[in-house]
C-alpha angles and dihedrals in degrees: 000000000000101000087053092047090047097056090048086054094050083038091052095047091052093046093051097046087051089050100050084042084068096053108275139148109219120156123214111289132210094182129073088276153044136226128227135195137154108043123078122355115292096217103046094044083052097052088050104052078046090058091051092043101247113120132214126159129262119215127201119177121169111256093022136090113249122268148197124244109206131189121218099232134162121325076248096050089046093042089061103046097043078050089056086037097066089034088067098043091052096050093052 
């Protein structure tokens, strides 16, 4: 139980730091997630992963920008979509 806790914690941090790297904001998370918001735009970067099969949330609250929901997966999970990531991003 340790050891996997122990991976979702190193996955989390790098997914965090990536994230950030693209031009999020994500605060520090505690959950199996993080939360993104600022950088590209939440809705077309969701409509692309979609498009590439790979699902994250988005998240809409009055008041507030849109925002990506992300799941801390596997290093391989998050492997593919920070790859896609930066493809979109490129394209753009």
């Amino acid at each position: 139980l340790e050891e996997t806790r122990a991976k979702i914690l190193a996955t989390r941090l790098r997914l965090t730091g990536a994230v950030r790297a693209l031009g999020y904001d994500v605060p520090e998370s505690q959950a199996n997630f993080v939360w993104c918001t600022g950088g590209p735009p939440a809705a077309e970067i969701d409509q692309a992963l979609k498009a590439r099969r790979i699902l994250v949330r988005l998240m809409r609250y009055p008041g507030h920008p849109d925002g990506l929901r992300i799941t801390v997966g596997t290093d391989a999970e998050i492997d593919q979509l920070l790859g896609h990531k930066e493809q979109e991003l490129l394209d753009d």
